[in-house]
C-alpha positions in Angstrom: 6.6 0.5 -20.4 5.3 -1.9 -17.4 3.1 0.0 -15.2 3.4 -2.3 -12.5 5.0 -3.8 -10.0 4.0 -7.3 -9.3 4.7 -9.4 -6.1 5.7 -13.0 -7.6 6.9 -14.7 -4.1 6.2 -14.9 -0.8 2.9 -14.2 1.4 0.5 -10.8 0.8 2.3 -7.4 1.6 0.8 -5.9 4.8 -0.6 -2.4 4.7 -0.3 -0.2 7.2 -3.2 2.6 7.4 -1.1 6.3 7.8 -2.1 9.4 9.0 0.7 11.4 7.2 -0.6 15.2 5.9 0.9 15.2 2.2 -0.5 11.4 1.9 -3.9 11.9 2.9 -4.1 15.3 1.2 -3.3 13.4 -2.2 -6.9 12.6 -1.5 -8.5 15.4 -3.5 -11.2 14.1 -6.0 -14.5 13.1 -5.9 -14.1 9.9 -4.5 -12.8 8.9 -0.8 -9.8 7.2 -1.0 -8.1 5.1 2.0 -3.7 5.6 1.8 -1.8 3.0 3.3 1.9 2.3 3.5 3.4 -1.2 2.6 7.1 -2.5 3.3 8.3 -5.1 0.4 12.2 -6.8 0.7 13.2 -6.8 -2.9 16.5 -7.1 -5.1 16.1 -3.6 -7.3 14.5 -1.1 -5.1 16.5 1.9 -6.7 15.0 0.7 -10.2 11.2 -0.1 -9.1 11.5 3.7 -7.8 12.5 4.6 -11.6 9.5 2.9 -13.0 7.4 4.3 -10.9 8.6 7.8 -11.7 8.5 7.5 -15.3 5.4 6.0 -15.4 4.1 9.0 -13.2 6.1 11.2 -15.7 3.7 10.2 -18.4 0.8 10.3 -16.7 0.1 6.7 -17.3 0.2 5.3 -13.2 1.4 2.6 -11.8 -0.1 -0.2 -9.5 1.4 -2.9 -7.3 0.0 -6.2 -8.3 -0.1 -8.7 -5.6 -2.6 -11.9 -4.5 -4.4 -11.6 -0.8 -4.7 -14.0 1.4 -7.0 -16.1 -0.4 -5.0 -16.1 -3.5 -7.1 -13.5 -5.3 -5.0 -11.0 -7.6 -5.6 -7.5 -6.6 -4.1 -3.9 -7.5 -3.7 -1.2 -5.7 -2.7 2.4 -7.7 0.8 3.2 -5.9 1.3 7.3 -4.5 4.4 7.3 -3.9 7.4 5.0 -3.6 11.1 5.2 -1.7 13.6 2.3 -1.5 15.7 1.8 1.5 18.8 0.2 2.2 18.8 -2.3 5.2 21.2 -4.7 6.8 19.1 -7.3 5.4 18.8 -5.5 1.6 17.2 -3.3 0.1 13.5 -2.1 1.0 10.6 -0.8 -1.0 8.4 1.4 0.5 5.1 2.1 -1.5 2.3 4.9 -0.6 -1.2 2.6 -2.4 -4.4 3.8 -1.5 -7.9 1.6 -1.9 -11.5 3.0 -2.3 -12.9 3.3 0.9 -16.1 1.2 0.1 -13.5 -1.6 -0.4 -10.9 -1.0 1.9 -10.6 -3.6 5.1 -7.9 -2.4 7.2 -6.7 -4.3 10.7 -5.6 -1.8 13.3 -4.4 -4.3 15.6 -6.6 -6.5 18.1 -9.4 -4.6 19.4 -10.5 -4.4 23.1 -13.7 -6.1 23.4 -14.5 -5.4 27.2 -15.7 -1.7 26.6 -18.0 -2.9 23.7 -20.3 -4.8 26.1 -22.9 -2.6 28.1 -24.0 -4.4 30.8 -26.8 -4.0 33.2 -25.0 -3.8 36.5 
C-alpha cells in the first residue's frame, strides 16, 4: 500500500494555520505539534480519501509529499482528509500538522507601525 500522497505538478500547496477544537485536540503527545489545513485541485479526490483511510485503518499513516518553494521535498503526516466537489473539480482537503520547532507559518502581512516605540 502507498502511504502517501505526492504533489507531482504545479507550485507548493499553501497551509493555512486552524484553530478548529477536534484538530488541535489531535495534539495529545509529548511533542507540540502545529495543524494546518491545505486545499489541493486534483482528479481522484474520493480515492486519495480511501487511501488515506486505509492506511489509517492499519495504523501505518500517511503523509503528503510535496517540494517548497525552493524545490526541497518535504512531508508532512496528514490528520484528516475530505474531498470536495467544485465547479472547477474536485478538491482535496488535508488536516497535516508540522513540529512546532520547524513550522514557519505566514498569517498574512503584518502591521509594522505598532512594532516601533518611539520617543515622542
Amino acid at each position: 500500500m502507498d502511504n502517501r500522497i505526492t504533489i507531482i505538478e504545479g507550485p507548493p500547496p499553501v497551509f493555512e494555520a486552524i484553530e478548529d477544537g477536534w484538530a488541535l485536540g489531535l495534539n495529545e503527545s509529548p511533542s507540540i505539534f502545529v495543524p494546518a489545513l491545505t486545499r489541493l485541485r486534483t482528479f481522484n479526490g474520493p480515492q486519495l480519501v480511501e487511501r488515506c483511510y486505509r492506511a489509517w485503518h492499519t495504523g501505518t499513516g500517511i503523509h503528503l509529499h510535496y517540494r517548497d518553494e525552493i524545490g526541497l521535498e518535504q512531508k508532512a503526516p496528514i490528520l484528516a482528509a475530505r474531498s470536495v466537489k467544485t465547479e472547477e473539480g474536485d478538491v482535496l482537503l488535508l488536516w497535516v500538522y508540522f513540529d512546532a520547532e520547524k513550522a514557519e507559518l505566514e498569517f498574512g502581512p503584518q502591521d509594522d507601525e505598532g512594532a516601533e516605540s518611539g520617543g515622542e
